[in-house]
MIKOL-424307 format. One record per residue (C-alpha): x, y, z. Coordinates in pm, whole numbers. Example, Ala and Ser with C-alpha at 12.3 -4.5 7.8 and 13.67 -1.06 7.14 Angstrom:
BEGIN
((1230,-450,780))
((1367,-106,714))
***
This chain:
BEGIN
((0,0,0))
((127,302,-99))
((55,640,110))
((78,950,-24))
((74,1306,149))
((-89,1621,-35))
((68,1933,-51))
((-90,2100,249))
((-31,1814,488))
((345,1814,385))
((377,2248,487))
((134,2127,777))
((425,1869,919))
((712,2118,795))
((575,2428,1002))
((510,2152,1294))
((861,2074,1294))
((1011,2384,1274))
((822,2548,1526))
((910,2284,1786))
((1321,2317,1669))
((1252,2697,1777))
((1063,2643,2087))
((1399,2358,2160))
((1597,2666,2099))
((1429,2929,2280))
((1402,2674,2606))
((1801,2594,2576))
((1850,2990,2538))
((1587,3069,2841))
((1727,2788,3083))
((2097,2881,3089))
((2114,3229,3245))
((1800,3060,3467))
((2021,2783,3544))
((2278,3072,3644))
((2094,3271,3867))
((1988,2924,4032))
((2328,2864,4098))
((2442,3121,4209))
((2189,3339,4324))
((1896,3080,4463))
((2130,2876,4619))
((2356,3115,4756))
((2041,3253,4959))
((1939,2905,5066))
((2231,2794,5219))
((2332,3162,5372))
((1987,3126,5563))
((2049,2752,5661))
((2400,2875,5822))
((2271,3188,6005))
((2067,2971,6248))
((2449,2756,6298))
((2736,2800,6473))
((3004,2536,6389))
((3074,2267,6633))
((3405,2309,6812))
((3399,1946,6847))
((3324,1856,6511))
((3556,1613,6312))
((3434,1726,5958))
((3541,2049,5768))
((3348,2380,5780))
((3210,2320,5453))
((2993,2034,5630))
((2640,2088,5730))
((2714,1812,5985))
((3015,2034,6171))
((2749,2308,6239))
((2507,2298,6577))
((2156,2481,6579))
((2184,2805,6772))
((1832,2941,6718))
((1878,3346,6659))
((2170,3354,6882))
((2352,3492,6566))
((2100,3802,6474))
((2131,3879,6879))
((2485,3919,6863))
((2509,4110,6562))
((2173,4346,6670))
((2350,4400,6988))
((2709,4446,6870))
((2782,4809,6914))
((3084,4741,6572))
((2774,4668,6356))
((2598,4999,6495))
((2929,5194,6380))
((2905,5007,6024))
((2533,5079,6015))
((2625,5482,6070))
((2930,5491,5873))
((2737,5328,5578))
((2457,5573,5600))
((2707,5880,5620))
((2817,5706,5307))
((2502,5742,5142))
((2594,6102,5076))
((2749,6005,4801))
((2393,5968,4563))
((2244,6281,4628))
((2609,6422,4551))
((2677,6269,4268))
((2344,6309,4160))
((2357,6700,4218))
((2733,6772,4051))
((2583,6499,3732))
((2272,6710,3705))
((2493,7079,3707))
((2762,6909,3471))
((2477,6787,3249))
((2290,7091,3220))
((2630,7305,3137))
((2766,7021,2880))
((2448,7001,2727))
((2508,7330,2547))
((2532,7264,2222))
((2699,7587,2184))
((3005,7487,2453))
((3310,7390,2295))
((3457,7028,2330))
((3129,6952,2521))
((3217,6577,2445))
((3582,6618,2584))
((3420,6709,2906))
((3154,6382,2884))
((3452,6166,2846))
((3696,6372,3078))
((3386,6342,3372))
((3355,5977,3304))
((3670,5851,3312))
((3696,5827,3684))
((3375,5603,3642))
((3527,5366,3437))
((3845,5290,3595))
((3925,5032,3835))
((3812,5131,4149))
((4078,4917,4321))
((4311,5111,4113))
((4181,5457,4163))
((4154,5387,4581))
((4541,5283,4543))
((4640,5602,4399))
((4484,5804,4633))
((4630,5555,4921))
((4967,5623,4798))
((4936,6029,4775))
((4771,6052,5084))
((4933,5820,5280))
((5266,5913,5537))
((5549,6050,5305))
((5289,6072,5060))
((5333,6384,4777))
((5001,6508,4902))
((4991,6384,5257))
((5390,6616,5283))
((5210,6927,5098))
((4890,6956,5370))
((5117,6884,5643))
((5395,7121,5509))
((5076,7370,5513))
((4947,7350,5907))
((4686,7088,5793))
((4829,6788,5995))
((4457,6633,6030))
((4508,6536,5657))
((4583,6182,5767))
((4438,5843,5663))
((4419,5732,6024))
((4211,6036,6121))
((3831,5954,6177))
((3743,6323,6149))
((3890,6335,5763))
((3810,6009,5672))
((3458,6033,5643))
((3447,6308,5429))
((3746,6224,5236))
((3544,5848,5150))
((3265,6083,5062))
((3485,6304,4806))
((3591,5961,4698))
((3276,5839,4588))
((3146,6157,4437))
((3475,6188,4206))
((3431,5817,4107))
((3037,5795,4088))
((2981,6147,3915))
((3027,6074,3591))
((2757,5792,3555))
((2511,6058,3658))
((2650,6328,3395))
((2594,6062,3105))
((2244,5956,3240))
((2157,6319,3311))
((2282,6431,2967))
((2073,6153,2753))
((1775,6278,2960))
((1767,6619,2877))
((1882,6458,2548))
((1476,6358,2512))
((1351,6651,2683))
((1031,6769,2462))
((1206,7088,2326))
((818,7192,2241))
((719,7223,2595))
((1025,7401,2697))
((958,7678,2410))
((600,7719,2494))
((715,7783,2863))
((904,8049,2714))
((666,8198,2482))
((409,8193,2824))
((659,8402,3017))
((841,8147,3230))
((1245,8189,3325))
((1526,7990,3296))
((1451,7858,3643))
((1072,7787,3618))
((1162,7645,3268))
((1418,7432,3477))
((1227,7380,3782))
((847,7286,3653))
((938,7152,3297))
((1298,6994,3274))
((1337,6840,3589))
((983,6671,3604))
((1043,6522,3247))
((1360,6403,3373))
((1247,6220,3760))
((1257,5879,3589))
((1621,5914,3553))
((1648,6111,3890))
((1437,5824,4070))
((1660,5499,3903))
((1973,5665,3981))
((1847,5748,4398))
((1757,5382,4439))
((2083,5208,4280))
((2305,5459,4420))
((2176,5390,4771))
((2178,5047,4717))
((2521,5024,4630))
((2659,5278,4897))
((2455,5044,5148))
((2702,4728,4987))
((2997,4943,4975))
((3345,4714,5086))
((3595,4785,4790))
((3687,5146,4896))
((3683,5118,5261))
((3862,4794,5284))
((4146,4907,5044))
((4197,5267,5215))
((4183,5181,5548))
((4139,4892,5801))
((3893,4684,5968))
((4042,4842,6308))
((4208,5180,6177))
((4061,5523,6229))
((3863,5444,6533))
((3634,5233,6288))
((3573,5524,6023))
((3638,5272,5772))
((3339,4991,5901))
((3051,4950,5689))
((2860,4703,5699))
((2965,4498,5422))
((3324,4527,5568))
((3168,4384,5906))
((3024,4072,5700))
((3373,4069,5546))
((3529,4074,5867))
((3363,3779,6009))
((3420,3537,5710))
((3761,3451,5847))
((3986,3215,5667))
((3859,2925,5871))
((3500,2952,5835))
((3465,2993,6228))
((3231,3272,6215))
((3025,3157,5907))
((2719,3178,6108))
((2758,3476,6255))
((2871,3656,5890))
((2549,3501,5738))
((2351,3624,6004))
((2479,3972,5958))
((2449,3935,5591))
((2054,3899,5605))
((2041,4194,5837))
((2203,4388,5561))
((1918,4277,5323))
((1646,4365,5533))
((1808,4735,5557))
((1829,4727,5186))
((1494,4618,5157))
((1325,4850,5330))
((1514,5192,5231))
((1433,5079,4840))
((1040,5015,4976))
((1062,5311,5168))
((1168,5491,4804))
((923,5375,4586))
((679,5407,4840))
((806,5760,4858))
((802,5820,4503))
((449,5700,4404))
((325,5924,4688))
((508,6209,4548))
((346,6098,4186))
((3,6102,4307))
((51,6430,4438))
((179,6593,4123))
((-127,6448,3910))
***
């Protein structure tokens, strides 16, 4: 018996076939970064919350990458990081360090308006020249400044050669502002190229009509520009805070865990501090590391809840 297929059942089993060799490829394509974040981020979180409840067994015969060298302490971890007064100094120094967003975000914004001028000359030499810092390695960038600020240091022998001996690394009282300058001169020049796209797509329409209805540069500025730009305002205020609240690389290559009275302490440097080589204090580091994600979590609530309220005023 002979069975033969018409012309419409063959494009019928051709566009059957091909459509399930694209959903093959899509899945393949969908299930590797999924895979990734499973890996490392879903399992990560897992196990960090299995540990914080642990303390590892001084009598254990295993190594401290066994579950079975770890007793149950309850929340005997969160106490002793809630009621260590270090982890209070890290929780202040790391808000103090928050300055850094609204700085950055001011300087960006007065950079951006200025470089914006079409009429300024080598207005892109100044984009790149502002960025630059951005770009670089920050672990390179803190080790310059290390080295001109620190004892014998080109800088550190000029303010000291001036009557400004509390110019000094191991001074608390200049090294919170000088980690501040730090991350404004690094962090600017994201917000000057995110600032400058914005008022890149600023509706030149509305600003002209604004003119033609009387309004000043400022009123232009104040009830035209900057609301057209808040998107940009608001996504730079949340990541900005949410990386100064994670900040380690600067503080832990400048200073010291015990230098400066604990000016250099964030919290992120006190979850550093307590992953010793040994794994001792695993428990303990985990623990503090969840109380650094409830902060997190409820500043960035506390912004968007801020920000819709401040939308649904404006309407």
């Amino acid at each position: 018996m002979r069975l033969t297929l018409s012309k419409d059942n063959i494009n019928k089993y051709s566009k059957k076939g091909s459509r399930t060799i694209e959903n093959l490829y899509g899945f393949f394509t969908a299930v590797i970064p999924l895979l990734g974040f499973a890996i490392f981020c879903i399992l990560p979180i897992v196990i960090s919350t299995i540990y914080s409840f642990k303390e590892i067994n001084p009598n254990a015969t295993g190594g401290p990458y066994e579950l079975s060298s770890y007793i149950s302490v309850g929340f005997a971890n969160f106490k002793k990081v809630i009621t260590d007064p270090v982890f209070w100094k890290g929780v202040g120094n790391t808000f103090i360090n928050c300055l850094v967003t609204p700085l950055c975000m001011f300087f960006g914004l007065v950079i951006a308006l200025i470089v914006s001028n079409t009429k300024l000359f080598g207005r892109n030499f100044f984009k790149a020249l502002f960025f630059i810092p951005y770009v670089c390695s920050i672990v390179a960038t803190c080790l310059i400044w290390v080295c001109l600020l620190e004892m014998d240091g080109p800088l550190y022998n000029w303010f000291h050669e001036h009557a400004m001996p509390w110019v000094d690394l191991t001074n608390p009282d200049f090294v919170r502002p000088f980690m501040i300058f730090l991350g404004v001169w690094s962090g600017t020049g994201f917000s000057v190229i995110m600032y400058t796209a914005a008022l890149t797509n600023t509706d030149s329409g509305i600003i002209e009509a604004s003119k033609i209805d009387g309004a000043n540069k400022w009123q232009t500025f104040w009830h035209v520009t900057f609301p057209s730009i808040m998107p940009v305002t608001f996504f730079l205020l949340v990541t900005g805070i949410i990386g100064n609240l994670q900040d380690f690389t600067r503080f832990s290559l400048v200073g010291g865990y015990d230098v400066a009275d604990g000016a250099y302490i964030t919290m992120a440097y006190y979850l550093y501090h307590y992953m010793d080589p040994y794994y001792l204090k695993l428990g303990l580091a985990c623990a503090a590391s969840w109380v650094l994600t409830i902060i997190v979590l409820v500043v960035t609530i506390t912004q968007f809840v801020v920000n819709r309220r401040q939308g649904d005023t404006t309407k």
